[in-house]
C-alpha positions in Angstrom: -13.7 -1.6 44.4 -12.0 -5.2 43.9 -8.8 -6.1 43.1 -7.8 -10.0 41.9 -5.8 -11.9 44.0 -3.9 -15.1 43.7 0.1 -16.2 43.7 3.0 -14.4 42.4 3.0 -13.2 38.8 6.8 -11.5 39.0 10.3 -12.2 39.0 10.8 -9.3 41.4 11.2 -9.6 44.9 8.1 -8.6 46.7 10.2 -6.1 49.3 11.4 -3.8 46.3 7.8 -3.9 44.7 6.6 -2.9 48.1 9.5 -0.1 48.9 8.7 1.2 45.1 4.9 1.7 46.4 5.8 3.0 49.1 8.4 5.7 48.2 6.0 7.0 45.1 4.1 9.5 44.7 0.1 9.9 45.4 -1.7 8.9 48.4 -0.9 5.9 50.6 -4.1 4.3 50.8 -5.7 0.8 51.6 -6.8 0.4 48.1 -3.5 2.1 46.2 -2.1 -1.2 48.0 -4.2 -3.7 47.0 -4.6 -2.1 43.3 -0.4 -2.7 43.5 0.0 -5.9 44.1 -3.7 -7.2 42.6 -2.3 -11.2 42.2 -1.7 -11.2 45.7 -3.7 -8.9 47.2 -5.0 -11.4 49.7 -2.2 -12.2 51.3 -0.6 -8.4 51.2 -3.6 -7.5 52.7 -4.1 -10.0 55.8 0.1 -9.8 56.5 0.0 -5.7 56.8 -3.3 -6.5 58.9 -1.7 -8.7 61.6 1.3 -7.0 61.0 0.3 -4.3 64.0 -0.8 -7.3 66.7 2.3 -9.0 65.6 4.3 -6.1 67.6 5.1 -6.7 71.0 4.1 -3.4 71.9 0.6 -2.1 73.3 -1.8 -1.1 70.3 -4.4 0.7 72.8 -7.2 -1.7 71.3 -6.7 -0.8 67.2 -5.4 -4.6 67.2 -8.7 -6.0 67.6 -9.8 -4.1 64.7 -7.6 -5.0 62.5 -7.8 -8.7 63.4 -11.6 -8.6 62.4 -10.7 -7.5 59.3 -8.3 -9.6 58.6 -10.5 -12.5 59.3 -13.0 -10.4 56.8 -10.5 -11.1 54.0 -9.6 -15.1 55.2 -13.7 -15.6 54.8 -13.0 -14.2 51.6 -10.2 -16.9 50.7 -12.3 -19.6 51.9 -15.2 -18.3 50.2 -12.8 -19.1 47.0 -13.1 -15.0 46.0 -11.2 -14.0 43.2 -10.7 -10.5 44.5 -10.6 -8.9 47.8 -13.8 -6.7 48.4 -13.5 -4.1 51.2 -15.8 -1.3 51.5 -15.2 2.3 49.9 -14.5 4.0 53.6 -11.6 1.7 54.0 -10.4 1.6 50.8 -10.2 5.4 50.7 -8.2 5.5 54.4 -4.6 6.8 54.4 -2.4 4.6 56.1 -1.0 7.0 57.7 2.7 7.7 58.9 2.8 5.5 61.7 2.2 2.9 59.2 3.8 4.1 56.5 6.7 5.6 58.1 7.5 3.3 60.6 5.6 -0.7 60.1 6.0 -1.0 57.0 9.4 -0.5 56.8 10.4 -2.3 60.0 8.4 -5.0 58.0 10.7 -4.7 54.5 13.7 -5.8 56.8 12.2 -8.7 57.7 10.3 -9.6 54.4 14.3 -9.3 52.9 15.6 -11.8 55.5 13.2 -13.9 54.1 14.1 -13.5 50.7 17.4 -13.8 51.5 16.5 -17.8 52.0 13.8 -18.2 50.1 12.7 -20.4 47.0 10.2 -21.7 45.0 9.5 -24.8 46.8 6.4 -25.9 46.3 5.1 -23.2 44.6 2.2 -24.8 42.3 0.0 -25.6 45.7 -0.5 -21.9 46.0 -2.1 -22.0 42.8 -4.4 -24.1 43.6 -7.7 -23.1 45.0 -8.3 -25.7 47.4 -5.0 -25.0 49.3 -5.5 -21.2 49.1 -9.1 -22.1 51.2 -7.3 -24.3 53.8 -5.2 -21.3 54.0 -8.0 -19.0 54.3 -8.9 -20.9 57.4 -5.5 -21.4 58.9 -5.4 -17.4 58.6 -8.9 -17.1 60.9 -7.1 -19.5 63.5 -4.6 -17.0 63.6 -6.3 -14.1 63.7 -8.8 -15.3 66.3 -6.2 -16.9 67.9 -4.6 -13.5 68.6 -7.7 -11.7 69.6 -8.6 -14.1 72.6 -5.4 -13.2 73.6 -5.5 -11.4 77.2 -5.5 -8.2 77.2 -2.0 -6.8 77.2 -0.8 -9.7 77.5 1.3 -9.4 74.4 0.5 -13.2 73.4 -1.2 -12.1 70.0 2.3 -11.7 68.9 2.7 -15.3 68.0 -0.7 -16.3 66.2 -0.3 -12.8 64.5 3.0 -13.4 63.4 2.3 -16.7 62.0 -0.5 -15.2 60.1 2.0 -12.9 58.8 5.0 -15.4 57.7 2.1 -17.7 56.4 0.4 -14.8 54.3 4.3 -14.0 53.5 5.3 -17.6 52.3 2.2 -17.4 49.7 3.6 -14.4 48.2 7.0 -16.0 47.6 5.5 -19.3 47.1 7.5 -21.3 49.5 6.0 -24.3 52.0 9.9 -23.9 54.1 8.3 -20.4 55.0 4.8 -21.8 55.3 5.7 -24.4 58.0 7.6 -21.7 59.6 4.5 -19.8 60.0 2.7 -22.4 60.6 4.6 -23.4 63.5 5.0 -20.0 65.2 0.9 -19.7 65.0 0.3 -23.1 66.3 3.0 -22.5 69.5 1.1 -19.0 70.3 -2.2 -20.7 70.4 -0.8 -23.1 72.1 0.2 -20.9 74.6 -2.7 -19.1 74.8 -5.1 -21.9 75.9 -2.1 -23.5 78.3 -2.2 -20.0 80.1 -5.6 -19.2 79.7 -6.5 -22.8 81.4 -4.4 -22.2 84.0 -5.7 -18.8 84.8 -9.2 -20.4 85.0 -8.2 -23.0 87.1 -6.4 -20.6 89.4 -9.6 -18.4 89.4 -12.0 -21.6 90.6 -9.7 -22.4 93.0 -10.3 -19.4 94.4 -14.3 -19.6 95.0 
């Protein structure tokens, strides 16, 4: 099962396309998502993937999980895919309510702040496929950024949520957003190798 991806194709705002999917009828599934919003399926994809890490709230290990998948989908972008290609098992998985009732949601109010401010500024470089493969890789940073994160640490907020306002600013087609993502992934990675230096310095002081 594929489904194209690329920029946005509506005059809509991406929060009430997403509340419509969400509040109809039929399963909630992986691939109901991606069939949805098909032009940007990418991006959709990867932001509701680091969306969970982004949480500063113990995910009991799933994060890691979904971080490997989201750098999946990056390798796709890079790759210069035209649609996002997940296997059947995971296509077929309910998001279930946690996700449904409660993440996605919490994430509309956010997405709306957004919108709120945002505008089309800049938006021909995310229809270009060159930039959409640097963003491909900037989206791995983050996502392997957040998984070398310590464990319950909660530092794979930041990476995550940069991967999320980045995947985010291609959907509305705005750099503002973009460097604002951008930013908050490069100051949690930051802070992950400051710490995590320290800490190994503190442990061979040790011996």
């Amino acid at each position: 099962m594929e489904a194209t991806a690329g920029t946005p194709a509506t005059n809509r705002d991406f929060s009430d396309e997403l509340e419509e999917w969400l509040e109809s009828d039929g399963d909630k599934t992986v691939g109901g998502l991606i069939d949805t919003f098909d032009e940007r399926s990418f991006a959709v994809t990867i932001m509701l993937l680091l969306f969970v890490p982004a949480l500063p709230l113990p995910t009991a290990g799933i994060s890691h999980i979904l971080e490997f998948a989201a750098v999946l989908v990056a390798a796709q972008m890079v790759l210069g895919r035209h649609a996002v290609w997940l296997p059947e098992r995971i296509l077929r998985r309910e998001l279930g309510e946690i996700m449904t009732g409660k993440a996605i949601p919490f994430m509309l109010r956010r997405v709306r702040w957004f919108e709120r401010f945002s505008e089309p500024r800049g938006a021909g470089l995310f229809e270009r496929t060159w930039f959409l493969r640097i963003l491909g890789l900037v989206l791995i940073g983050c996502a392997v950024g957040s998984a070398l994160a310590p464990p319950f640490s909660m530092l794979d907020t930041l990476p995550s949520l940069g991967g999320v306002v980045i995947c985010l600013s291609i959907v509305l087609g705005d750099v503002v957003v973009l460097g604002i993502g951008g930013a908050l992934a490069a100051a949690g990675i930051a802070l992950i190798v400051t710490l995590g230096a320290a800490a190994a310095r503190f442990v061979t002081g040790l011996f």
